[in-house]
RODO-2510 file (C-alpha; in nm, 4 decimals, decimal comma):
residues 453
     n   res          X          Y          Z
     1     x     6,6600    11,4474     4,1624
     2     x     6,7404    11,1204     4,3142
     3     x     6,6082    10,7919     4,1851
     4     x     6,5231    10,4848     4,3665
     5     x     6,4998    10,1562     4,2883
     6     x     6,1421    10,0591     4,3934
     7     x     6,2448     9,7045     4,3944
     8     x     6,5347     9,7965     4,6746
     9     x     6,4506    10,0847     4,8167
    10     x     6,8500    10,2012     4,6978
    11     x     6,9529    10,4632     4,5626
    12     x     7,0446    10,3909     4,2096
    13     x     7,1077    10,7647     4,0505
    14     x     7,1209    11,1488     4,1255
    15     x     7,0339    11,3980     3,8614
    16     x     7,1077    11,7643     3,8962
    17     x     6,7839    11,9999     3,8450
    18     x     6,7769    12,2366     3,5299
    19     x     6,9009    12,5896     3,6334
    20     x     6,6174    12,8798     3,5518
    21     x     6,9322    13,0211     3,2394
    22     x     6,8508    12,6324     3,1249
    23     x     6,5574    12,6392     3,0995
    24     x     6,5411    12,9696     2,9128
    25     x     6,8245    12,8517     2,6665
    26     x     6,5838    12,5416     2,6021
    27     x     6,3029    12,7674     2,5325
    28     x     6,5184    12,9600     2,2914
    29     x     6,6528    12,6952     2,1250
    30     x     6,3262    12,5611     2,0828
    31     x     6,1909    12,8648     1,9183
    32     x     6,4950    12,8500     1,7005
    33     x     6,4509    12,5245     1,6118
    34     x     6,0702    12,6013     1,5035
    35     x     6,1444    12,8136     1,2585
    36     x     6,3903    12,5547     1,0552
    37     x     6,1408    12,2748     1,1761
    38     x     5,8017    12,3911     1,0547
    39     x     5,9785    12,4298     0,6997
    40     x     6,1339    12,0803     0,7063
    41     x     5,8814    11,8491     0,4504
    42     x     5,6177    11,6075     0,6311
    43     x     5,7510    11,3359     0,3766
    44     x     6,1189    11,4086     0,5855
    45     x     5,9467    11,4359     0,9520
    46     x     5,7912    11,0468     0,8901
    47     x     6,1741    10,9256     0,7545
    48     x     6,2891    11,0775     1,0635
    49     x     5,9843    10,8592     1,2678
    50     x     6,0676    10,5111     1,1440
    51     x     6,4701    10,6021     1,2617
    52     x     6,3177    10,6583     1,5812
    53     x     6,1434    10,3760     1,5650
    54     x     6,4503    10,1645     1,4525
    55     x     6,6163    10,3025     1,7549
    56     x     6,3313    10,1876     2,0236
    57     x     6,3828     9,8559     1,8767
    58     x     6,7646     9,8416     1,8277
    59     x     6,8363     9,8936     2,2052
    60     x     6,4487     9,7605     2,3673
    61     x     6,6134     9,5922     2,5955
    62     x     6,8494     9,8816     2,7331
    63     x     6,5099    10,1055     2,7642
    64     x     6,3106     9,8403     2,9225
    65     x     6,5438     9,7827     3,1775
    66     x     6,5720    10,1641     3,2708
    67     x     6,2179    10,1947     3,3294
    68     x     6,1907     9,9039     3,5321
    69     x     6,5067    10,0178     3,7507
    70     x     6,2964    10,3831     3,7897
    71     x     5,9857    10,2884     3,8136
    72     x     5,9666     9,9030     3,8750
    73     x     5,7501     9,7711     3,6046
    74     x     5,7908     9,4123     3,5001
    75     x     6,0802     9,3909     3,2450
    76     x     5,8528     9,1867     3,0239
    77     x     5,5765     9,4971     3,0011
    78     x     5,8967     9,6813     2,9587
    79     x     5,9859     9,5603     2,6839
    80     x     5,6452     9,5230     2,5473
    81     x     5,6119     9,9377     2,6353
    82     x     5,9409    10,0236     2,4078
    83     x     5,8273     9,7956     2,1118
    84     x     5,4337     9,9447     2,1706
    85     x     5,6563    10,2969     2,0941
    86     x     5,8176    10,1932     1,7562
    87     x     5,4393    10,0595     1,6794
    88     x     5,3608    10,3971     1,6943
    89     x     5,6232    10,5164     1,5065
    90     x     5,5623    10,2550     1,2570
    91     x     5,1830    10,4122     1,2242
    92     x     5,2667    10,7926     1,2183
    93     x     5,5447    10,7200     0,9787
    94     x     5,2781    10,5521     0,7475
    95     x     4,9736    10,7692     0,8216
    96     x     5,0449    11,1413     0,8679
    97     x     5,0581    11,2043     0,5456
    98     x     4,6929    11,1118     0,5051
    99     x     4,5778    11,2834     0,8191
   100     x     4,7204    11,6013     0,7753
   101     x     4,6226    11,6509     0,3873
   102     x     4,4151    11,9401     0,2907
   103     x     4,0577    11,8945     0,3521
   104     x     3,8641    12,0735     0,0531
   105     x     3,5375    12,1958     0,0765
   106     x     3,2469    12,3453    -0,1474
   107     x     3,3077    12,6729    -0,3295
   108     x     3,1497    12,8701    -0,6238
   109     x     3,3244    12,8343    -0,9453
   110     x     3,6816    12,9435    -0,9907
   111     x     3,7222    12,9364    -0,5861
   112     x     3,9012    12,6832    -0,4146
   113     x     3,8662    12,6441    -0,0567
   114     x     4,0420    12,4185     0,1517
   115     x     4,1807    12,3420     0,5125
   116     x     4,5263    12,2898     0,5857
   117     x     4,7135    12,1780     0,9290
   118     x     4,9756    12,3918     1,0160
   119     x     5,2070    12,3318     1,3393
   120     x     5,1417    12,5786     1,6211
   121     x     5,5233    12,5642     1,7769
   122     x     5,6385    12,4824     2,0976
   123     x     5,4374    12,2497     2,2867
   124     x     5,5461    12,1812     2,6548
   125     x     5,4432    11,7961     2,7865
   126     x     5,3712    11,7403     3,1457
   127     x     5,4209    11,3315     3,1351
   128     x     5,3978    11,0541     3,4166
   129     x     5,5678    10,7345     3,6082
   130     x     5,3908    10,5031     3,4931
   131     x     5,4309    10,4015     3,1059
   132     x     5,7158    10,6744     3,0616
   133     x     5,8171    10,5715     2,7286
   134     x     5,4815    10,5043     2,6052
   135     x     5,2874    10,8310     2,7145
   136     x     5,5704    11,0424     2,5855
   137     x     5,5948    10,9003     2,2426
   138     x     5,2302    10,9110     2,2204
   139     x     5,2728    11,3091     2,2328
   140     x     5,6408    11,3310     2,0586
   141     x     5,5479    11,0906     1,7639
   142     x     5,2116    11,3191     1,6859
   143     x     5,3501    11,6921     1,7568
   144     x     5,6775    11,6533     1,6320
   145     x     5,5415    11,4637     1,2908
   146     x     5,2982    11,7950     1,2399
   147     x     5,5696    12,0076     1,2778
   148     x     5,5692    12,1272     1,6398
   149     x     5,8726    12,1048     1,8673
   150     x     5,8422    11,9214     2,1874
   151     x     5,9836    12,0533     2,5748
   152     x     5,8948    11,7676     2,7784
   153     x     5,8396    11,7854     3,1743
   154     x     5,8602    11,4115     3,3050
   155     x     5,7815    11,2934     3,6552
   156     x     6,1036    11,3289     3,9272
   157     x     6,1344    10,9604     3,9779
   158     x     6,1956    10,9135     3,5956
   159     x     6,4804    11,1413     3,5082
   160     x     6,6963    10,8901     3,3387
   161     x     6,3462    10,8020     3,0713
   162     x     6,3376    11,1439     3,0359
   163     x     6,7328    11,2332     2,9216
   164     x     6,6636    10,8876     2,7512
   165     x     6,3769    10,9527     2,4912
   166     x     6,5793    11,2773     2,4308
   167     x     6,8913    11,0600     2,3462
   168     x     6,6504    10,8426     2,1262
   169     x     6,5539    11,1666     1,8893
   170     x     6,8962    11,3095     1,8787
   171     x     7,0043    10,9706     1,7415
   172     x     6,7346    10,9023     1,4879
   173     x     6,8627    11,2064     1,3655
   174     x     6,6378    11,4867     1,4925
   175     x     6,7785    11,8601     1,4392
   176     x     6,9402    12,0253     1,7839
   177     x     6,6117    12,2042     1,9928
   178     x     6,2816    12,0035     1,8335
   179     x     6,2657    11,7837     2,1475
   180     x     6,4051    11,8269     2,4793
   181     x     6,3686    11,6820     2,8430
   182     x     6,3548    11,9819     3,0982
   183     x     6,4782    11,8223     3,4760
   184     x     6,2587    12,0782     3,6518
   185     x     6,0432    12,0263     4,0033
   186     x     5,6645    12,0961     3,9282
   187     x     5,6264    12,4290     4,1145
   188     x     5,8082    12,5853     3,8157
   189     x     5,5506    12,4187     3,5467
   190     x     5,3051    12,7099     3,5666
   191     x     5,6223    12,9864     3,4833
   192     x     5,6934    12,7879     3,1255
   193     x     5,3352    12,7317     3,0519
   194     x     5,2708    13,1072     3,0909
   195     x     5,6035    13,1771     2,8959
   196     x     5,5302    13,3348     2,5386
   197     x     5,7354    13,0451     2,3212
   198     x     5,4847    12,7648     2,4656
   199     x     5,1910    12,7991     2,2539
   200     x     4,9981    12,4627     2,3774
   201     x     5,0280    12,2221     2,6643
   202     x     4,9543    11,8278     2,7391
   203     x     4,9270    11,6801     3,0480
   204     x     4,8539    11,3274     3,1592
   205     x     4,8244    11,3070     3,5173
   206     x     4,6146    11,3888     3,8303
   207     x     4,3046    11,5821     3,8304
   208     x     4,4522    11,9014     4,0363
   209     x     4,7622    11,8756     3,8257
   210     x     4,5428    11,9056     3,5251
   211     x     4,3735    12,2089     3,6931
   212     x     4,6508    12,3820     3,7277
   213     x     4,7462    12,3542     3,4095
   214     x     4,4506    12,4104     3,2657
   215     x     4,4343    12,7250     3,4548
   216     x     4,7333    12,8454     3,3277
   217     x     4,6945    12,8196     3,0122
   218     x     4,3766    12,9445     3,0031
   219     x     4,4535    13,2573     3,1272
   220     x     4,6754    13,2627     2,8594
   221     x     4,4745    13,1515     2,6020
   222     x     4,6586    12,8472     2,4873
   223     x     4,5238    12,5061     2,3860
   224     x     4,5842    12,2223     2,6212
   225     x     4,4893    11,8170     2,5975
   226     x     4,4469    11,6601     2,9637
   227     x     4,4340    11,2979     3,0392
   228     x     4,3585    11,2458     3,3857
   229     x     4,2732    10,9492     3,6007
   230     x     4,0096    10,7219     3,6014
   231     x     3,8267    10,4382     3,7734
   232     x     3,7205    10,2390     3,5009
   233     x     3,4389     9,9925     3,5384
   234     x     3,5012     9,6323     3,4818
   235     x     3,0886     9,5424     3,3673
   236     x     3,0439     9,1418     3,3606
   237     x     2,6487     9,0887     3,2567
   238     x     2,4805     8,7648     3,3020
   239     x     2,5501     8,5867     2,9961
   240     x     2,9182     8,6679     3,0102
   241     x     3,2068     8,4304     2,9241
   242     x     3,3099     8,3758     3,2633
   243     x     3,6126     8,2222     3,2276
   244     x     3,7837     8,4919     3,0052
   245     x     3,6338     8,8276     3,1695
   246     x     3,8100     8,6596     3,5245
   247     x     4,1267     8,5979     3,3188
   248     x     4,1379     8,9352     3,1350
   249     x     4,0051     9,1199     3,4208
   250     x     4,2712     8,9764     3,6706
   251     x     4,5094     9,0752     3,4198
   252     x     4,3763     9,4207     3,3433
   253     x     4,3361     9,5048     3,7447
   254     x     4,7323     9,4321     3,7807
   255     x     4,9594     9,5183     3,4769
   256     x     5,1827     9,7542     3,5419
   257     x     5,1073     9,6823     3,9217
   258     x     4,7696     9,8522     3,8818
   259     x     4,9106    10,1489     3,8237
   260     x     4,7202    10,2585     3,4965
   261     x     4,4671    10,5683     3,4468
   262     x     4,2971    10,2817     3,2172
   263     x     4,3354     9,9990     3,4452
   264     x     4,0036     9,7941     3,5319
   265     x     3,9424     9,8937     3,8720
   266     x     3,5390     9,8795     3,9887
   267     x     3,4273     9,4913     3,8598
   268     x     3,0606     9,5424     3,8681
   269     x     2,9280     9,1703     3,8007
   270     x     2,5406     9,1101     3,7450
   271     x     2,4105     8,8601     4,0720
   272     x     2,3388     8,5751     3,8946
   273     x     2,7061     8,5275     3,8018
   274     x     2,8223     8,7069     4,0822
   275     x     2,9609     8,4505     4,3084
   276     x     3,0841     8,1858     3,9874
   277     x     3,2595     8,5186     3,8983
   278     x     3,3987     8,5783     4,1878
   279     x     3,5454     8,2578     4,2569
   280     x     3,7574     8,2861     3,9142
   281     x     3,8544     8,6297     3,9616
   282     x     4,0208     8,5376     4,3022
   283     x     4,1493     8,2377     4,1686
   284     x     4,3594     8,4403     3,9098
   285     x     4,4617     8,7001     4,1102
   286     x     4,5916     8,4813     4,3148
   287     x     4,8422     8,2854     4,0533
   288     x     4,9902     8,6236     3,9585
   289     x     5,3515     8,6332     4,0666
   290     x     5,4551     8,9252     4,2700
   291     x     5,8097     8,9184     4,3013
   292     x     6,1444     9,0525     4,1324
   293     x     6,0594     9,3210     3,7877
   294     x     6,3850     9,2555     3,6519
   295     x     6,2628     8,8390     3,6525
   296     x     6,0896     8,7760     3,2889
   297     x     5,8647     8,5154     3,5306
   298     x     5,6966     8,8452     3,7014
   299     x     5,3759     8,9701     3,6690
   300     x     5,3475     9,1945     3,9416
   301     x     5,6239     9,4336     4,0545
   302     x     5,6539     9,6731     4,3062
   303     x     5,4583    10,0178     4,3095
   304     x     5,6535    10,2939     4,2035
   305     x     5,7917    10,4712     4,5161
   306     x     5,7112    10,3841     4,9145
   307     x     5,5064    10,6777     4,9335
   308     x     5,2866    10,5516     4,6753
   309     x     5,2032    10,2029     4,8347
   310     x     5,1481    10,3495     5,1872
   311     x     4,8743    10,6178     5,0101
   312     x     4,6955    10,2976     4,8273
   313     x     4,7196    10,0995     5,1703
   314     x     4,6041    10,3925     5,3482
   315     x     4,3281    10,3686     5,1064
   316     x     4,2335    10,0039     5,1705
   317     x     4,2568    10,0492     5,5245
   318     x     3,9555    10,3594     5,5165
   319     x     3,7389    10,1267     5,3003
   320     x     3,7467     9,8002     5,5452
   321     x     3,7104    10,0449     5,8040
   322     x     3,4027    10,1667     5,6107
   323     x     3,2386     9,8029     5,5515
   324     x     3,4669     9,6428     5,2969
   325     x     3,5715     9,2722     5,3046
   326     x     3,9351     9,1992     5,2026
   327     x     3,9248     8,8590     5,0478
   328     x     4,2720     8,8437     4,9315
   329     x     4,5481     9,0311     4,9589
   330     x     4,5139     9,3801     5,1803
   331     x     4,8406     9,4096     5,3450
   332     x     5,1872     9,5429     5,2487
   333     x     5,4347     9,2961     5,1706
   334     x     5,6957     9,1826     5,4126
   335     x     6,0283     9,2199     5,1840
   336     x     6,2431     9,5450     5,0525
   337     x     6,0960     9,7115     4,8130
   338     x     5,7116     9,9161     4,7912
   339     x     5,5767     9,5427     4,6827
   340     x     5,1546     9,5384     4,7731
   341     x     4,9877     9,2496     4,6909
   342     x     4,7112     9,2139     4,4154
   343     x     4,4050     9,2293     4,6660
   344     x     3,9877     9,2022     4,6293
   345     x     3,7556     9,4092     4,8184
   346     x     3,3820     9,3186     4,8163
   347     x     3,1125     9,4363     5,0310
   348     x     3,2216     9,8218     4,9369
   349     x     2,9931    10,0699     5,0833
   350     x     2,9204    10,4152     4,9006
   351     x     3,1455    10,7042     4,9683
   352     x     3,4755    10,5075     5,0705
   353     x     3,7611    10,4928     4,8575
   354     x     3,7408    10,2296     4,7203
   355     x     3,4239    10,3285     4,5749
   356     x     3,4607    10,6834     4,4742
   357     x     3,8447    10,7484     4,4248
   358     x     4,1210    10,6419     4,1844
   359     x     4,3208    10,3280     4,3150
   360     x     4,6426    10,3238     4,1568
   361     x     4,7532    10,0211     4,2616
   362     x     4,7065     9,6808     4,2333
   363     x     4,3052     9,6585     4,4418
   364     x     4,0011     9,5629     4,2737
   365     x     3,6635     9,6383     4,3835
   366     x     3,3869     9,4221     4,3345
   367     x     3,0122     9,5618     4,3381
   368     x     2,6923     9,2969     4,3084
   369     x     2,4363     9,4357     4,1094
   370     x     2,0725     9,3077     4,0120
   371     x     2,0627     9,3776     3,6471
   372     x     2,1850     9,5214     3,3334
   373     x     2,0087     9,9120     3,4503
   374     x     2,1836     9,8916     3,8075
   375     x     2,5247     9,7950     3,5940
   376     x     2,4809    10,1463     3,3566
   377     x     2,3798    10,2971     3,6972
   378     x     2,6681    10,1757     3,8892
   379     x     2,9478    10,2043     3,6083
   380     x     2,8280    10,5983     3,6033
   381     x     2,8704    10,6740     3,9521
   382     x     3,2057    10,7927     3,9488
   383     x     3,3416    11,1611     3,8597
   384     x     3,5432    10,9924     3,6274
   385     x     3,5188    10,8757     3,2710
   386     x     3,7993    10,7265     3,0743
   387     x     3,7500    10,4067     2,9965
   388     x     3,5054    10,0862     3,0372
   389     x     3,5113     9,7245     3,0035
   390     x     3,1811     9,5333     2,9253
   391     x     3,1536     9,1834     2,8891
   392     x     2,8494     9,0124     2,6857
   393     x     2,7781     8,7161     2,4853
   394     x     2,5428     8,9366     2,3196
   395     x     2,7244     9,1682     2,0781
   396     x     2,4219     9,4051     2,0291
   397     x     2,3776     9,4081     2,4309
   398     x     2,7023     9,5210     2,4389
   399     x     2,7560     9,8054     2,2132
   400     x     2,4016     9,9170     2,3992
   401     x     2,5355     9,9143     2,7028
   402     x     2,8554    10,1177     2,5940
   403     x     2,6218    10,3089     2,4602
   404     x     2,4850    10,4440     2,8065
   405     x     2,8529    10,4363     3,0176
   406     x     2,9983    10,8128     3,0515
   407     x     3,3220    10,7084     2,9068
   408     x     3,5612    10,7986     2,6084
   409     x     3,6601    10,4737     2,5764
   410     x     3,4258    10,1598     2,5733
   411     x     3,5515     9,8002     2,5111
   412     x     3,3430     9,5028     2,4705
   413     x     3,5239     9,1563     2,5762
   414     x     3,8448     9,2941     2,6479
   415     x     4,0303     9,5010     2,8626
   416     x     4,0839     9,8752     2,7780
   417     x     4,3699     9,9456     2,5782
   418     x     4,5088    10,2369     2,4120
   419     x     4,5893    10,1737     2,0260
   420     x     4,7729    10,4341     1,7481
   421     x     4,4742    10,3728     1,5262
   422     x     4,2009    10,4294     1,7314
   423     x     4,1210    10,8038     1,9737
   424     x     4,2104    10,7603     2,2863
   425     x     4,1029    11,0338     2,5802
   426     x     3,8228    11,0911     2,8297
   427     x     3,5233    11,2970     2,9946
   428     x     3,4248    11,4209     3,2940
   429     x     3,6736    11,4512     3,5484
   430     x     3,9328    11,2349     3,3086
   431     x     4,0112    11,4999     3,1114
   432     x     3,9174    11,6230     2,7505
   433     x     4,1275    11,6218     2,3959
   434     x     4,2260    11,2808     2,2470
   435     x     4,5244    11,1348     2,1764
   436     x     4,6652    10,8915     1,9326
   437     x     4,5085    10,8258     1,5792
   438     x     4,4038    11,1543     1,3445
   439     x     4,2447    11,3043     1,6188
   440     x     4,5519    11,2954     1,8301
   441     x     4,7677    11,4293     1,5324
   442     x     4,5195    11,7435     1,5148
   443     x     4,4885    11,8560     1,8603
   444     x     4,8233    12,0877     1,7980
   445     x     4,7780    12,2043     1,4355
   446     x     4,6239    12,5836     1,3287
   447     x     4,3363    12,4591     1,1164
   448     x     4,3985    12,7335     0,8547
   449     x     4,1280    12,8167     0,6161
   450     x     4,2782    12,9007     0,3305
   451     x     4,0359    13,0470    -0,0055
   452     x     4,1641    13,1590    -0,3179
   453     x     4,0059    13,3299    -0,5555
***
């Protein structure tokens, strides 16, 4: 595996693939490591949390400046991305002890009859580029806490995140075998999903990646949680503070160079603030700074590998050539690196990208609509659903609204955001499960009913 510097376009590290008798001695020390693990006190798994936690924090800056050296993501949303990890920590370390207490329910005298939450074992995580800390700690911090044991798959252009979250649990003072980074391509994904020691499988990714894996494991009757892309709508309504949903919503188009499942990427703004809207939004997008990710004065780095920005570009180019207006931005940037500018596109016609696929990058659309109906309408027409955006005046208006959109998440005056206290996860062609919060905790558990007489 060979990493480059998205920044450079150099070369910057080689890793050597995981051998097929690797990758079974992982799986067997990971069954190994189970059966000590699932033993080993919940009171003793949240210690062992805040030392990971204490870790992330100890050496931020070392991880932040990994990731943005793999991946090229701003060092300051690096560093914000390690410490949102030991926040998580922090939470798990205080809260699985409530979430995974025995529910008890109604019984006849002299019975008690409860429900505990006991681990499954060996859960294998299929992870992405683009928040590698964050996404795998969001699965690590959960499974491992209830007792699972974590393999984790992690995208090929983040092999040094991957060896380095492992690093981060060894020293915190987790047992040999409860988590491990596999270096493995993706063609070999299916073989471990469908090996007998995986009992359960998370993915975060694309939609025919989540297929696949969903297909495997079905066949094989395993639980899986898949969070898959999205094209979030960005919903500004008439009596909208227009000033903050163009500041947030320039801001939530370009973090992490727009490369975000969550990231706001159709703004569908009612027509009588359509063209005061407007005017903001390309006003802010335009004082972003796209320049060096290692420079704490960056907001906007480059996208994560060449290929990448030529697919997005490739992208904007169809939808001009399909109607759409570029009012700023549009065009590869003329330095090293896969830098593409933060870029508007109004006037999108139905059925072009820009409309009806996932933009990972850095591109807002902009859709005019006549009311608060054509809004629900519009935010809907997507085969996505993960998150949504919806900005109101009108608190009540607002949680209607949300009401209506096909989403798993719904924000109202601000940007979506994933959060250890709250679920996080979508529908429709996003995915299903949820993450974070109790409900994350309990996707990999055995619900056991347990009755005593």
């Amino acid at each position: 595996m060979e990493v480059v510097n998205p920044a450079t376009n150099e070369r910057i590290a080689t890793y050597e693939e995981d051998s097929t008798a690797e990758v079974e001695a992982a799986l067997t020390r990971a069954t190994d490591a189970f059966e000590q693990w699932r033993d080993v006190s919940l009171r003793e798994r949240q210690e062992l949390l805040v030392s990971a936690g204490e870790v992330l924090r100890d050496r931020k800056r070392e991880w932040a400046e990994l990731m943005t050296r793999e991946m090229g993501k701003p060092i300051s949303q690096a560093v914000a991305e390690v410490e949102k990890c030991a926040w998580l920590c922090d939470h798990y370390a205080e809260y699985a002890s409530v979430y995974l207490a025995d529910d008890h329910h109604p019984s006849p005298p002299g019975t008690t009859v409860k429900t505990r939450y006991d681990p499954l074992g060996t859960v294998l995580a299929v992870m992405p580029w683009n928040y590698p800390f964050w996404q795998v700690f969001r699965f690590a911090a959960t499974s491992l806490t209830a007792g699972n044991v974590g393999l984790l798959k992690h995208a090929s252009n983040v092999p040094g995140c991957a060896m380095a979250i492992e690093e981060i649990f060894r020293e915190a003072g987790y047992p040999e075998g409860v988590f491990q980074s596999l270096l493995v391509p993706s063609d070999l994904v299916d073989d471990i999903v469908e090996d007998d020691r995986v009992r359960a499988a998370t993915l975060t990714g694309s939609g025919p990646a989540g297929r696949a894996v969903a297909s495997t494991a079905g066949a094989t009757l395993k639980k899986t949680v898949l969070e898959l892309g999205g094209s979030d709508p960005f919903v500004v309504l008439d009596d909208a503070d227009l000033d903050a949903a163009a500041e947030t919503g320039a801001w939530a188009r370009n973090m992490n160079g727009g490369q975000s499942c969550i990231a706001a990427k159709r703004f569908i703004v009612h027509d009588a603030v359509y063209d005061e809207f407007l005017d903001r939004l390309v006003s802010e997008v335009d004082s972003l700074t796209v320049g060096d990710p290692m420079d704490e004065e960056t907001d906007v780095g480059p996208q994560a590998r060449q290929n990448l920005m030529a697919e997005l570009h490739e992208q904007v180019e169809a939808s001009v050539a399909a109607g759409a207006t570029v009012l700023t931005g549009g065009e590869p940037l003329d330095r090293d690196g896969a830098f593409y500018p933060p870029t508007i596109l109004t006037d999108v016609p139905a059925d072009c990208p820009a409309a009806d696929e996932e933009l990972f990058g850095p591109v807002a659309a902009v859709f005019r609509v006549g009311d608060e109906e054509a809004a629900i309408e519009q935010a809907n027409d997507t085969r996505f659903g993960l998150g949504a955006s919806i900005w109101t005046e009108d608190r009540e208006r607002g949680e209607r609204v949300a009401g209506r959109v096909d989403a798993g998440c719904t924000y109202i005056n601000q940007y979506t955001k994933s959060d250890p206290r709250v679920p996080f996860g979508g529908v429709k062609d996003s995915g299903y499960g949820r993450e974070l919060s109790e409900a994350g905790i309990k996707e990999f558990v055995n619900r056991k009913t347990v009755w005593v007489e």
